[in-house]
C-alpha positions, 0 to 999 in steps of 0.5 A: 530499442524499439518496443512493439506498441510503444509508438502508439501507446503513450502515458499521459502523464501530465495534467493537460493530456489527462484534463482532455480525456475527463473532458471528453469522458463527460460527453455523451453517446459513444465518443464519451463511452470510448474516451472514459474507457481511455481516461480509465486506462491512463489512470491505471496505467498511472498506479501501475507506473508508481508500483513498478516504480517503488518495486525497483526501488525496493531491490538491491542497487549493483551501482552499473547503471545509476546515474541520471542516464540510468534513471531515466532509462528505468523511468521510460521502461517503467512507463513502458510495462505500465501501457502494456500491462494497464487496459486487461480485461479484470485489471484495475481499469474496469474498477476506475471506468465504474468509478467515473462513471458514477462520478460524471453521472447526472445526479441531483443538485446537493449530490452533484456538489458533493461529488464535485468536492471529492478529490480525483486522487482518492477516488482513484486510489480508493478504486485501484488500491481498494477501499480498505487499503486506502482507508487503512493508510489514512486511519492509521497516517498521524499515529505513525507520522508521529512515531516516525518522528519519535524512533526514525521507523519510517511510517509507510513501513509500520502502516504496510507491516501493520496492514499485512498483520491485521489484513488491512483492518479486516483481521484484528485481534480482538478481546474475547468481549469482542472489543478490539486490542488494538494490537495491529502488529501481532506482538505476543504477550511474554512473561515479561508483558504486565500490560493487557493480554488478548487471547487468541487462536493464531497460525505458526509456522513449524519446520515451515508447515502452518499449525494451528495455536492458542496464544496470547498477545498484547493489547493496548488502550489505543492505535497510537500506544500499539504504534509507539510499542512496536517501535519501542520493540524493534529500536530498543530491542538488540534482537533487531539492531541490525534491522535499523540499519536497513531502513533505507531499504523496503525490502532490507527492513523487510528481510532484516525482521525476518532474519530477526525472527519477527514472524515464523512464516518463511514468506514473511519479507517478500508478504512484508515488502509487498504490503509496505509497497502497497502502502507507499503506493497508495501514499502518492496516489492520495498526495 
C-alpha cells in the first residue's frame, strides 16, 4: 500500500537518528531553528505512535489478523498516523520545541549542570503529557506498585482510575478543614464505613441527566490506605467478580466497573480507558 507522505516522512525511531537532530537543534542561526522544529516534531510523533499503540491494544482482538505478520502491519500503520498527525500547528510539538529551547539555552554554569542532569524522557513527557499527569503517575507509582503485588490490580489501571477521579490531583476530595481525604477513588461512605468520612457536594448521574448532591465518602490517613481500600473493594466485593477477570484488558476492566456500577455516568468506561491509556503512556515515555 502506498500512502501519500509516506516516502518523505519517517519516524526516527532510533537512538543515532534522534542524537543528529538534538545535535543539530543546539546549533545556531536558522539551521539550528529548523532542525529543533524537527527534533520537536519527532519526539512528538514518538508519544503519539505509543498512544495509538496502547489504544489498539485496548480494543478487542477478532483473532484474523495477529501474528507476527499482523503485528508489524499495525506497527507500521501506527508509526504511519503518528508522522501525519505529529507537526500540527497547537499540537503537542510546540509545547516540546519550547521545552528544548529553554534546555539548550545558554545559561550560567550551576543552571546549565542541572539542566544537563535532567533526564530527556521526562522532559518530554512532562511537555507532552502535562506536568500534572506526569507528576500524578510518579506520585502515586510505589503505592500502587505494591498494591498491584498484594491484589493482581495492575497499577497503571488504578493510577489512571485515580487520575480521572481526582482530575489528576487537581479535584481531590478534601475535609471540610481543607486538609485532604486522600480519597482518590471516590469511594462513598455507606452504613456499613466506621472509618472517617468527608463530605462533600459531587455530581450523579440520573436517567443519564447530571444532578447536583451532598454526599459522604470515605477518607483515610494516607495515599497508600486509599490504594489498598479501593483494591479490597473491587477484589473482595462479589459486585465486581467479574471485573477481575477483565484485567488483561484496558478497556474490559473498564467496561467490567461500569457495568458494576462503580460510577453513574454512562461515559464512565470510554472517560475510565482514556485516563488509564494516558497513564500507560506516560509510563513508557519515563522508562
Amino acid at each position: 500500500m502506498n500512502t501519500p507522505g509516506l516516502s518523505n516522512q519517517r519516524l526516527a525511531s532510533d537512538p543515532g537518528s534522534l542524537n543528529a537532530l538534538k545535535f543539530s537543534a543546539g546549533q545556531e542561526g536558522d539551521k539550528g531553528k529548523a532542525a529543533l522544529k524537527e527534533t520537536a516534531k519527532q519526539f512528538e510523533a514518538l508519544f503519539m505512535r505509543e498512544l495509538i499503540k496502547s489504544m489498539r491494544e485496548a480494543t478487542m482482538k477478532s483473532g484474523l489478523l495477529e501474528g507476527e505478520g499482523g503485528n508489524l502491519g499495525n506497527d507500521l500503520l501506527d508509526q504511519q498516523f503518528a508522522v501525519q498527525l505529529s507537526g500540527m500547528p497547537g499540537g503537542l510539538s510546540g509545547a516540546i520545541e519550547r521545552q528544548l529551547s529553554r534546555q539548550m539555552a545558554p545559561a550560567e554554569p550551576a543552571a546549565a549542570d542541572a539542566t544537563k542532569t535532567a533526564p530527556m524522557a521526562s522532559t518530554v513527557s512532562r511537555a507532552s503529557g502535562g506536568a500534572r499527569q506526569a507528576g500524578f503517575v510518579d506520585q502515586h507509582s510505589q503505592a500502587a506498585a505494591t498494591v498491584e503485588r498484594e491484589s493482581g490490580i495492575p497499577a497503571s489501571y488504578m493510577i489512571g482510575q485515580a487520575g480521572h477521579e481526582t482530575g489528576w490531583g487537581k479535584s481531590e476530595i478534601r475535609n471540610a478543614d481543607g486538609s485532604p481525604s486522600f480519597n482518590l477513588f471516590g469511594i462513598k461512605a455507606t452504613s456499613a464505613w466506621k472509618g472517617k468520612v468527608a463530605e462533600i457536594t459531587t455530581t450523579e448521574y440520573v436517567n443519564g441527566t447530571p444532578r447536583k448532591t451532598v454526599a459522604k465518602f470515605r477518607a483515610y490517613d494516607s495515599y497508600a490506605d486509599s490504594f489498598r481500600d479501593y483494591a479490597r473493594l473491587i477484589t473482595k466485593s462479589p459486585r465486581y467478580d467479574q471485573v477481575m477477570d477483565q484485567v488483561g484488558s484496558v478497556q474490559g476492566f473498564a467496561s467490567g466497573l461500569q457495568k458494576a456500577g462503580y460510577a453513574t455516568d454512562p461515559q464512565y468506561a470510554a472517560k475510565l480507558s482514556r485516563a488509564i491509556n494516558m497513564t500507560l503512556s506516560l509510563q513508557r515515555a519515563q522508562t
